[in-house]
VOPAGU-2260 file (C-alpha; in pm, 1 decimal, decimal comma):
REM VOPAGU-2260
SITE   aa  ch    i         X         Y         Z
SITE  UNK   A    0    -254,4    1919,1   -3986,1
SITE  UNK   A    1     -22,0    2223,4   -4045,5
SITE  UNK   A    2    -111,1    2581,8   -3844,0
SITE  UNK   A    3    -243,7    2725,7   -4143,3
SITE  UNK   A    4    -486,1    2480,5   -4211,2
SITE  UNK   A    5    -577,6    2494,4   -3785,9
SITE  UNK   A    6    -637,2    2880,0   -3862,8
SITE  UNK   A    7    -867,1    2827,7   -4144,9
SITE  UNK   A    8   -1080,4    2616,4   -3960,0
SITE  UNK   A    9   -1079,3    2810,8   -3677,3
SITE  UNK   A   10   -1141,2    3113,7   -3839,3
SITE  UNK   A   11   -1337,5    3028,7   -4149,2
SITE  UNK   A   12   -1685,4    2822,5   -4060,3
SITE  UNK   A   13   -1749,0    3094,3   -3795,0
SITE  UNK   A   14   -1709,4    3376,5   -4022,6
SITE  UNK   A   15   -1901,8    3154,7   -4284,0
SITE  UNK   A   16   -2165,4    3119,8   -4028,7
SITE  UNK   A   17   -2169,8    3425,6   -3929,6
SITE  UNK   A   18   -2247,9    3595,2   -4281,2
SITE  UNK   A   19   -2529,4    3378,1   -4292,6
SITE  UNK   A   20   -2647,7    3470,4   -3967,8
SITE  UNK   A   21   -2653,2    3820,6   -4140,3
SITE  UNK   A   22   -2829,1    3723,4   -4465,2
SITE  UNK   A   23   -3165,2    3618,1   -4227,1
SITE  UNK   A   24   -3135,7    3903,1   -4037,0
SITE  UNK   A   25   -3159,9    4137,6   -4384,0
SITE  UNK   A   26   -3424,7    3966,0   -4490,4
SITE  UNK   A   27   -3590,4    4032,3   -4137,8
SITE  UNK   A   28   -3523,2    4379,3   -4132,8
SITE  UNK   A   29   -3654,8    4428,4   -4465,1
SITE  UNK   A   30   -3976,8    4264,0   -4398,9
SITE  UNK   A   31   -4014,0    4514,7   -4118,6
SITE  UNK   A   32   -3980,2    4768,2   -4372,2
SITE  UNK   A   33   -3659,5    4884,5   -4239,7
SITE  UNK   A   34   -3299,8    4953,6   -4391,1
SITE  UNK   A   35   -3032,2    4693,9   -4261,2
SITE  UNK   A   36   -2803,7    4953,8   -4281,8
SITE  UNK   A   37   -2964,4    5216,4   -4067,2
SITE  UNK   A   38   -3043,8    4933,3   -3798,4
SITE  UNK   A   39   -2724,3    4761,3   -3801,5
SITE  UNK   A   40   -2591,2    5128,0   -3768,2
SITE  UNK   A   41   -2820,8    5178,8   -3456,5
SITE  UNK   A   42   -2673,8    4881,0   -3331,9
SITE  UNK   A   43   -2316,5    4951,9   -3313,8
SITE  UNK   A   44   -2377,1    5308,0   -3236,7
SITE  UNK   A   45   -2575,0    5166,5   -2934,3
SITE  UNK   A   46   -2266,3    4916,3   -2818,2
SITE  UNK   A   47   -1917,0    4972,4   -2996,0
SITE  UNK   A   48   -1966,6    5359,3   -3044,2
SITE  UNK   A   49   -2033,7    5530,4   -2708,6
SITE  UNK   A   50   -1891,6    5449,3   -2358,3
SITE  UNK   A   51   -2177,6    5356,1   -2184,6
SITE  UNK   A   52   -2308,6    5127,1   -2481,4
SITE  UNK   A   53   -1996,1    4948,6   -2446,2
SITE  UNK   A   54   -1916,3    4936,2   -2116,7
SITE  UNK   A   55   -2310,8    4753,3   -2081,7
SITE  UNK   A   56   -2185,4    4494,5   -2374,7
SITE  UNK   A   57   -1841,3    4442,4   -2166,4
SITE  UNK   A   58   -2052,8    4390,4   -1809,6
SITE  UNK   A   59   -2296,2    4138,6   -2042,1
SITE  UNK   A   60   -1982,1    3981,6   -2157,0
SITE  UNK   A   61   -1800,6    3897,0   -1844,1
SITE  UNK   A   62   -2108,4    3720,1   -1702,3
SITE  UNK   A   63   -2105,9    3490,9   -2021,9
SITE  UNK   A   64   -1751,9    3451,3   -2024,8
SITE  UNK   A   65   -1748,5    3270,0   -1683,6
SITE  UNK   A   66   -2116,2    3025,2   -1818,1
SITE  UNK   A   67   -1990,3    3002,2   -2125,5
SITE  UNK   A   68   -1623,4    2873,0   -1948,6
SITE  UNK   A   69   -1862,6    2667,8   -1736,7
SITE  UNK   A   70   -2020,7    2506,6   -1984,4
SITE  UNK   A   71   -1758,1    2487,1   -2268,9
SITE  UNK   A   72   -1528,1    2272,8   -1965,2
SITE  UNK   A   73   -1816,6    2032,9   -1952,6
SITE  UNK   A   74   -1835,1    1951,3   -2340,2
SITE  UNK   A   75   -1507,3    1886,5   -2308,8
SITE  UNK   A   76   -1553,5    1616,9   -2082,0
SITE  UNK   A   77   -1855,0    1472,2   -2334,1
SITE  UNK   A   78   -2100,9    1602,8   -1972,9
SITE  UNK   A   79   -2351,5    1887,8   -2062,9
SITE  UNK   A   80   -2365,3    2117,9   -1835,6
SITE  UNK   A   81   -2747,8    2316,6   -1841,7
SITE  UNK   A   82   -2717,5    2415,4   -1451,0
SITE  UNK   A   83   -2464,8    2696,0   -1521,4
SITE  UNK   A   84   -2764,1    2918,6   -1404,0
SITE  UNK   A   85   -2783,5    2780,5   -1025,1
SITE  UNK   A   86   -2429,5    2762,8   -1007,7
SITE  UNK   A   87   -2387,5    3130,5   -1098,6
SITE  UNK   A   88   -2646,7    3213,3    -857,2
SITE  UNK   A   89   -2488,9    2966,5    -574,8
SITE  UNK   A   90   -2155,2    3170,2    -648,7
SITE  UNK   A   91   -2299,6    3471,5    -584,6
SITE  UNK   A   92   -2482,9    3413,0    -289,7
SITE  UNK   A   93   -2201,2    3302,3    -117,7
SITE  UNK   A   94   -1979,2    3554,8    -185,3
SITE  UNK   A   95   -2267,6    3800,3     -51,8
SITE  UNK   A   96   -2270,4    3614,9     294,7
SITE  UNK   A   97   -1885,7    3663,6     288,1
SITE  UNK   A   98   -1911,0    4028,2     232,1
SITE  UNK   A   99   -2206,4    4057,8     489,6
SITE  UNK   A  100   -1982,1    3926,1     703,5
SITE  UNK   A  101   -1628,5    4068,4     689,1
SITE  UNK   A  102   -1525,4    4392,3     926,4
SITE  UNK   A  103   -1595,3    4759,7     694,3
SITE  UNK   A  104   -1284,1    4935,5     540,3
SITE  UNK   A  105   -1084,5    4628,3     424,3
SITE  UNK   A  106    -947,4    4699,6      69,4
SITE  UNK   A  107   -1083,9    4520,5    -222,6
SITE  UNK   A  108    -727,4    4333,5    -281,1
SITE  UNK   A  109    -721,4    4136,3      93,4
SITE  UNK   A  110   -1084,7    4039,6     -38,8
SITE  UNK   A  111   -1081,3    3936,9    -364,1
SITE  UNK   A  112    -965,0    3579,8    -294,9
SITE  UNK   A  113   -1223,1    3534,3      -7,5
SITE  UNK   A  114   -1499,2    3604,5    -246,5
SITE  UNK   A  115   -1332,7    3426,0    -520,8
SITE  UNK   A  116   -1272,9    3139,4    -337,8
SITE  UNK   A  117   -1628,1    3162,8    -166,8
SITE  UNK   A  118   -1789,9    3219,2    -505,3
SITE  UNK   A  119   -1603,6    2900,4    -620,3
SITE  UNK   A  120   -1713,7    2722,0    -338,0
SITE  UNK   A  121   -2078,6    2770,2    -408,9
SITE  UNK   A  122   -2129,5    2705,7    -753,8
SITE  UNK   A  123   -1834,5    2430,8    -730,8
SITE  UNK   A  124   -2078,6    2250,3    -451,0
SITE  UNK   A  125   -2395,1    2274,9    -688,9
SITE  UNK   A  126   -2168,8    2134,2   -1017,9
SITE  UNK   A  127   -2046,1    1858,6    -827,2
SITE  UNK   A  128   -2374,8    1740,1    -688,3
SITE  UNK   A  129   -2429,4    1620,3   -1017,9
SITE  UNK   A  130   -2103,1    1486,6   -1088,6
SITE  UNK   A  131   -2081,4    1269,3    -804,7
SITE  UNK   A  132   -2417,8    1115,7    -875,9
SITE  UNK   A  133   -2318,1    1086,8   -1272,7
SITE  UNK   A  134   -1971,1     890,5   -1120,3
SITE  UNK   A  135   -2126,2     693,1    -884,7
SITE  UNK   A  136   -2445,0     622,9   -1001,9
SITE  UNK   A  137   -2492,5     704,1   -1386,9
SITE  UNK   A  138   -2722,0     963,5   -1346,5
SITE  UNK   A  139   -2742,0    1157,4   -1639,6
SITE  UNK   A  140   -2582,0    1515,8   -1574,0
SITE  UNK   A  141   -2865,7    1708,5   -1812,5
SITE  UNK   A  142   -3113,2    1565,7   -1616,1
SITE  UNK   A  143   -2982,8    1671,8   -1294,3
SITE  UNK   A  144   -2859,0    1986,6   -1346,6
SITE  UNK   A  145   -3218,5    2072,5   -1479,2
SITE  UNK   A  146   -3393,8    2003,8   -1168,2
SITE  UNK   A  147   -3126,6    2131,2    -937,3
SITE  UNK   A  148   -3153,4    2501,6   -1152,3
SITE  UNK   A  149   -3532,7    2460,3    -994,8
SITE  UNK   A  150   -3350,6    2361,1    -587,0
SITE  UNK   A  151   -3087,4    2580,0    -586,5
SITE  UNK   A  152   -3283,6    2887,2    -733,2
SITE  UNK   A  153   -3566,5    2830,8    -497,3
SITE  UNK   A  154   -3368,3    2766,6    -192,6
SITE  UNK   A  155   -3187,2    3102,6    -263,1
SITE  UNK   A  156   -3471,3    3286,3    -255,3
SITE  UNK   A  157   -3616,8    3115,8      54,4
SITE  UNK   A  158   -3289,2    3234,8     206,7
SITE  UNK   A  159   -3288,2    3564,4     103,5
SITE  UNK   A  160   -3660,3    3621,4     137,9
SITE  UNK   A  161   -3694,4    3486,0     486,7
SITE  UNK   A  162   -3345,4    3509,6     627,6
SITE  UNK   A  163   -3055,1    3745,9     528,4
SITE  UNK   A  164   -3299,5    4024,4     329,7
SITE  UNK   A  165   -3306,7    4378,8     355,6
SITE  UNK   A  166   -3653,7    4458,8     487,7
SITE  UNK   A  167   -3865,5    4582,8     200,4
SITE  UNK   A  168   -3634,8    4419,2     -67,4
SITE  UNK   A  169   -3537,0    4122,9    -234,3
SITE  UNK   A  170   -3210,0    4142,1    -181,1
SITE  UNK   A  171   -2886,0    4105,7     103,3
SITE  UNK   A  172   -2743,9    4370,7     259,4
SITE  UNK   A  173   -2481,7    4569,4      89,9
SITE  UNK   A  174   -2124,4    4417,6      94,8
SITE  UNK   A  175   -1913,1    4602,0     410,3
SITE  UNK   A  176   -1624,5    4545,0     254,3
SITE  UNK   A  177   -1407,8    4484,8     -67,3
SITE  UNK   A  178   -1639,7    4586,3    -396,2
SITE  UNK   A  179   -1455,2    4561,6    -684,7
SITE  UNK   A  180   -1396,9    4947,1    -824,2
SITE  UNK   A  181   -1646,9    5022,2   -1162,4
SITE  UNK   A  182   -1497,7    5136,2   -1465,8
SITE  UNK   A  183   -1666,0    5455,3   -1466,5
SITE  UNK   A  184   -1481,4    5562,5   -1159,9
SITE  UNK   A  185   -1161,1    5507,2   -1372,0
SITE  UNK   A  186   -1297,1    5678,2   -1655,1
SITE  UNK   A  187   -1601,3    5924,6   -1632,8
SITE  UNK   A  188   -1673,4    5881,3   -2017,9
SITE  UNK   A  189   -1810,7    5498,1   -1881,5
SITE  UNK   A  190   -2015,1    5672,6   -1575,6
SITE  UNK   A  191   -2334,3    5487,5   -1533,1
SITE  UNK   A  192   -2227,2    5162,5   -1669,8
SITE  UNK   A  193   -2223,6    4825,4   -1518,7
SITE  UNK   A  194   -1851,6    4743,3   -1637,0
SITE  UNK   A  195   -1645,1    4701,8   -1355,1
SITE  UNK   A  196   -1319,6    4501,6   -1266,8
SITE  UNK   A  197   -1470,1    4154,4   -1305,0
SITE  UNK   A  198   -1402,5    4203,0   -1643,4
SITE  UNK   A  199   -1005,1    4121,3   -1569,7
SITE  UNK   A  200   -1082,4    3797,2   -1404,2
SITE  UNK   A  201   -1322,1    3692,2   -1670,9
SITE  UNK   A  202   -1006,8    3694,8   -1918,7
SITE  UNK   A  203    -778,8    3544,2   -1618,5
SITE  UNK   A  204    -993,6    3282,0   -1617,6
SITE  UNK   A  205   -1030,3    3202,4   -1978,0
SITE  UNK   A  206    -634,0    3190,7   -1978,8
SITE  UNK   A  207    -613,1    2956,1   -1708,7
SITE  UNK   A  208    -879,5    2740,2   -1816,1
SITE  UNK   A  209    -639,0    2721,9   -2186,3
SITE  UNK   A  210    -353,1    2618,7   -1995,3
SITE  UNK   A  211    -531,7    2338,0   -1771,2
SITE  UNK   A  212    -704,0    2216,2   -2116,8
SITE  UNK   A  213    -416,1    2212,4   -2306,9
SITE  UNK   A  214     -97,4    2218,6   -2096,4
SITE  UNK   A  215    -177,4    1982,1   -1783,3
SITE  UNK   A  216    -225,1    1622,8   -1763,4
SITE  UNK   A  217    -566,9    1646,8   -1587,6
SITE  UNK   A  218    -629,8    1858,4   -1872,7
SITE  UNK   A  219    -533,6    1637,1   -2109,0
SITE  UNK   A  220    -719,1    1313,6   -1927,5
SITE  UNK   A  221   -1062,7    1535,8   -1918,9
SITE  UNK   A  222   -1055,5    1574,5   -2288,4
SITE  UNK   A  223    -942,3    1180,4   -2350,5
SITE  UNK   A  224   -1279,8    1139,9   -2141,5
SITE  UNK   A  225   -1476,6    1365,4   -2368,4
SITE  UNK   A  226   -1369,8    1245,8   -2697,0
SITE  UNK   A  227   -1396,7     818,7   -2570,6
SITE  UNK   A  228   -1408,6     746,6   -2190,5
SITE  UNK   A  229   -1337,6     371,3   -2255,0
SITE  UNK   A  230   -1052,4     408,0   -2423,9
SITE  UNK   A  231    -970,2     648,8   -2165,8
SITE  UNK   A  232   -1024,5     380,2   -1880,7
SITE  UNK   A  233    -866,8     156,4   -2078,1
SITE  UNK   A  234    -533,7     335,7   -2119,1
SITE  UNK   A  235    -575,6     378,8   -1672,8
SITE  UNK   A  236    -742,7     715,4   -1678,5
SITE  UNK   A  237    -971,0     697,8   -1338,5
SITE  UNK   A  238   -1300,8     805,4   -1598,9
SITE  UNK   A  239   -1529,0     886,5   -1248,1
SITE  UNK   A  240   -1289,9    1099,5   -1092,2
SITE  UNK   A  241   -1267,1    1307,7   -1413,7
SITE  UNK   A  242   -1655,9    1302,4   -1422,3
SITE  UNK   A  243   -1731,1    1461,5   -1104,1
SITE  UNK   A  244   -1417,2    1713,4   -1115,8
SITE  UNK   A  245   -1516,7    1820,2   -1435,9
SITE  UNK   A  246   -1842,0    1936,2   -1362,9
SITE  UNK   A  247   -1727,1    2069,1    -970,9
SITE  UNK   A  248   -1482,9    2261,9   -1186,8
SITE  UNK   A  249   -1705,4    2375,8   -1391,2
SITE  UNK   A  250   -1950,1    2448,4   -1148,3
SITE  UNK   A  251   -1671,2    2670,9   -1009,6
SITE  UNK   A  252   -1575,2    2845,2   -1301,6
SITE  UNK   A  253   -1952,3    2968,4   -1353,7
SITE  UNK   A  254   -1993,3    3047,4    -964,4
SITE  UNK   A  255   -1726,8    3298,8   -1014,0
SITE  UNK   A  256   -1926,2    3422,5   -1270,3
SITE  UNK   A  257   -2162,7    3542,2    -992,3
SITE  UNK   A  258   -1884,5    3792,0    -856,9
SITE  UNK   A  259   -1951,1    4018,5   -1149,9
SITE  UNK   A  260   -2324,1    4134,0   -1010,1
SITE  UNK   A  261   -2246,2    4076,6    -643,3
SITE  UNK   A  262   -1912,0    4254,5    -596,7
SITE  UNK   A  263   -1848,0    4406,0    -897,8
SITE  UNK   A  264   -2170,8    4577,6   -1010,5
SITE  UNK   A  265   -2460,3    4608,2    -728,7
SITE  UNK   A  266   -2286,3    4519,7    -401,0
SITE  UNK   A  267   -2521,5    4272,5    -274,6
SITE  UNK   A  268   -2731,6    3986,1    -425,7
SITE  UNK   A  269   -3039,9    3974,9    -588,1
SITE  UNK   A  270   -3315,3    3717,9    -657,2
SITE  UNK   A  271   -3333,1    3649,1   -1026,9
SITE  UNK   A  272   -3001,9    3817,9   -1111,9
SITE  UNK   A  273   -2866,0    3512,0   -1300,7
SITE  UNK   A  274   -3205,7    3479,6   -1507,9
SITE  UNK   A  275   -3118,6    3362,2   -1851,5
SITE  UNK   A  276   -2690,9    3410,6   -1819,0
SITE  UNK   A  277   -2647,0    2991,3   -1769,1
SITE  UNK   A  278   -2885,3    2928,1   -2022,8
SITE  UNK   A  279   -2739,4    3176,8   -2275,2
SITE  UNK   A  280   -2375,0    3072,1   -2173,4
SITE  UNK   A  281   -2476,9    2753,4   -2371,7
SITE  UNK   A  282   -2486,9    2928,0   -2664,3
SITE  UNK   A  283   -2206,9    3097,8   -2596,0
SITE  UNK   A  284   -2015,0    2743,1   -2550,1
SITE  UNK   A  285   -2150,0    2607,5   -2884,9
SITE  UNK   A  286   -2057,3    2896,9   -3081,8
SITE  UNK   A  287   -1733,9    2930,0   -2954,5
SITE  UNK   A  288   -1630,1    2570,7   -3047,8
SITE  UNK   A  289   -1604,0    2520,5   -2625,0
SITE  UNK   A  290   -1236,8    2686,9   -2654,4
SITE  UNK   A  291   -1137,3    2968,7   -2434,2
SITE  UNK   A  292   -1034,2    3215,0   -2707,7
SITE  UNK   A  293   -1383,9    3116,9   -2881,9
SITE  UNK   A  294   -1580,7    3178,8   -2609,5
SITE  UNK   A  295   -1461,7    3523,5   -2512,9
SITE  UNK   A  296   -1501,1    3628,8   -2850,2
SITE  UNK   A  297   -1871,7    3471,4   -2826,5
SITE  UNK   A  298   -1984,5    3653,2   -2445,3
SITE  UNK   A  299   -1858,6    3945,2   -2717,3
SITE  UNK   A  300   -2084,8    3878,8   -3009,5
SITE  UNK   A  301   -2393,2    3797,2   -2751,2
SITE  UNK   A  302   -2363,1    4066,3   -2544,2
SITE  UNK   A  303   -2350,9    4301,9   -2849,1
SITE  UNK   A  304   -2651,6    4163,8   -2955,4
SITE  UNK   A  305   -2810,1    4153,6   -2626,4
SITE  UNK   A  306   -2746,4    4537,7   -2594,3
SITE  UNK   A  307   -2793,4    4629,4   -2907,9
SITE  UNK   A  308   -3162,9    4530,4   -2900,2
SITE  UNK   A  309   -3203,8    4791,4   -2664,6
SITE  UNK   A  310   -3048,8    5027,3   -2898,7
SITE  UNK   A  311   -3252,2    4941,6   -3183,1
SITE  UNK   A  312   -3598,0    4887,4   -3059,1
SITE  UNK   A  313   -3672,6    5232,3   -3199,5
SITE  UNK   A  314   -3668,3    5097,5   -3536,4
SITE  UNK   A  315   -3749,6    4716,8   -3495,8
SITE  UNK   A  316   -3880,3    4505,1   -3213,7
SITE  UNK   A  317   -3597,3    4411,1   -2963,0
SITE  UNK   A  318   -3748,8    4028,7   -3027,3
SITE  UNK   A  319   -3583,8    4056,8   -3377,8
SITE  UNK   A  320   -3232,4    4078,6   -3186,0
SITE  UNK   A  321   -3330,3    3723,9   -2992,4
SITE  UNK   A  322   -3420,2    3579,3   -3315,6
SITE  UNK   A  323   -3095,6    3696,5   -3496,4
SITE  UNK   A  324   -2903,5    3500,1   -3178,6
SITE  UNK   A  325   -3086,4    3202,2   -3280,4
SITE  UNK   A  326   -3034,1    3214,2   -3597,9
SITE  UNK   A  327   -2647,6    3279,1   -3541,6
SITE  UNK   A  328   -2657,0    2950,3   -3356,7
SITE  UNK   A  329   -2819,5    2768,4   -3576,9
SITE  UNK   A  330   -2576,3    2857,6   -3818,0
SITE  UNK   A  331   -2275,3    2797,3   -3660,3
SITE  UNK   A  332   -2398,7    2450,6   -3563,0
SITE  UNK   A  333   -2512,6    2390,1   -3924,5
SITE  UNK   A  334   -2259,6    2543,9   -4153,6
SITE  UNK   A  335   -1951,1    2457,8   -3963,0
SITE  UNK   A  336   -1919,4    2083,4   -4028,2
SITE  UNK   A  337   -1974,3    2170,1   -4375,2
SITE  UNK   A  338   -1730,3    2435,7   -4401,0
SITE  UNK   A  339   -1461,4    2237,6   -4233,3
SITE  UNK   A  340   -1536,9    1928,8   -4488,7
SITE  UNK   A  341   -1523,1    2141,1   -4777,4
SITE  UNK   A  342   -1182,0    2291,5   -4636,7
SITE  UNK   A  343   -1055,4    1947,7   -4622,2
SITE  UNK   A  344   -1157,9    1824,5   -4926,0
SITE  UNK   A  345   -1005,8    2144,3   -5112,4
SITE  UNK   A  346    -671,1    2062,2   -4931,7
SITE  UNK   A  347    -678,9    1702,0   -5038,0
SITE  UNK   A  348    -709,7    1776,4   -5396,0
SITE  UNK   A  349    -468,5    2041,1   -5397,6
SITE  UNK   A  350    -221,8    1775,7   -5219,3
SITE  UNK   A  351    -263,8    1491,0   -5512,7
């Protein structure tokens, strides 16, 4: 296939889908007896035209980025992934007790890769839970990632209730050392948002995730896994190993996720901060086609969407924004195959 044709079908069913995503959300607008114009106006203006709205929409973002990493890794390794929520949660919790526990006045830089590794550790822990008991004893992943959301999330909040709380709260004490700077303190036009230097290590991490994909052997043997494990095992790819660190490494990758909230944003963690992020970073996966590039531009489109139906609830319910994100994914996953046939079929007559 030539790199135009890779383009078009990169760029084309989304856009496709997209449009009709748009098309519902007229109609549902109109039936409000609303303009689309004035609301989808409301929208941006609430997001993409004022510092605050879009430094909310890049905070939003980064948090999918990381679930949406999470979860895109797994598809790639044919393992779904639903326990991107724990993970996140595990990630952040850890890096918490690592903060709680570090001397005051150390600069964020001598931090940064104790809480990233910390953060790692946690949700990489949770993810591979599941992936040993996949390798070793077939359990299915979706399965067990649901129930351990329900563990993990409850034994967090035992821990934080009963153990490491401060007293009147439901949260840990504030980190003593290393919070990542905000981007309001950079720029006082973004003063009050929740944007802050995660943001950086959310695109890090969808670049190193390309490379590993796409430029690495292990790379290269998780997707042979994904697309057939037995001809991966027969061609001598160890298909177990790749289970488990697939879904550790995913695991990972959304624990990180958990930095954005603990040391980025509020400084300490909170029960029920990572409500609806893993779940959403699902959809974030599917509509990006589970490639880095996609995704990012995804955690974009959501988080718009997510913040925009605070913008617009003056004018429509901010329901009508969740029902516009389900329709955009049931576009994507409907229109796309049939955008990408029609594509090929156009190039194959054109060819004879």
């Amino acid at each position: 296939m030539s790199t135009r044709a890779q383009i078009e079908e990169a760029i084309l069913p989304p856009l496709v889908a997209l449009m009709l995503a748009a098309v519902v959300g007229d109609a549902l607008i109109l039936i409000y007896g609303q303009s689309p114009a004035d609301v989808y106006a409301l929208l941006i203006e609430g997001t993409w035209g004022n510092a605050y709205g879009l430094g909310q929409v890049l905070y939003k973002a980064t948090t999918l980025v990381f679930t949406g990493l999470a979860v895109g890794l797994g598809l790639r390794a044919g393992l779904f992934n639903i326990g991107a929520e724990s993970q996140l949660a595990a990630g952040g919790f850890c890096a918490a007790l690592v903060g709680m526990a570090l001397p005051p006045g150390i600069p964020a830089i001598l931090c940064l890769p104790l809480y990233l590794l910390a953060a790692a550790f946690g949700g990489g822990l949770v993810g591979a839970v599941p992936g040993v008991l996949k390798a070793r004893f077939g359990a299915h992943e979706v399965i067990v990632t649901i129930m351990l959301n329900f563990i993990v999330l409850a034994l967090l909040n035992y821990l934080t209730s009963a153990k490491v709380h401060v007293p009147d709260t439901l949260h840990t004490p504030e980190l003593k050392s290393g919070a990542l700077p905000r981007v309001g303190d950079l720029l006082p036009s973004f003063h009050g948002s929740a944007a802050n230097a995660t943001s950086l290590l959310a695109i890090a991490a969808a670049i190193a995730l390309g490379w590993f994909l796409f430029r690495t052997r292990a790379g290269f043997e998780l997707r042979a896994v994904g697309l057939q494990s037995r001809a991966a095992e027969y061609a001598g790819i160890n298909v177990s190993g790749v289970v488990w660190r697939a879904l550790a490494i995913s695991g990972a990758v959304a624990g990180v996720g958990g930095l954005n909230y603990v040391v980025g944003y509020k400084h300490y963690y909170e029960e029920g901060f990572a409500t609806g992020a893993g779940f959403l970073g699902i959809a974030v996966a599917l509509v990006g086609r589970n490639h880095p590039v996609g995704i990012v531009v995804a955690a974009l489109l959501f988080a718009t969407l997510s913040q925009g139906g605070l913008a617009v609830n003056a004018l429509v319910p901010k329901q009508m924004v969740d029902v516009l994100q389900a329709v955009v994914i049931l576009a994507v996953s409907t229109s796309v195959p049939e955008v990408r046939q029609l594509l090929r079929g156009a190039r194959g007559s054109s060819e004879k």
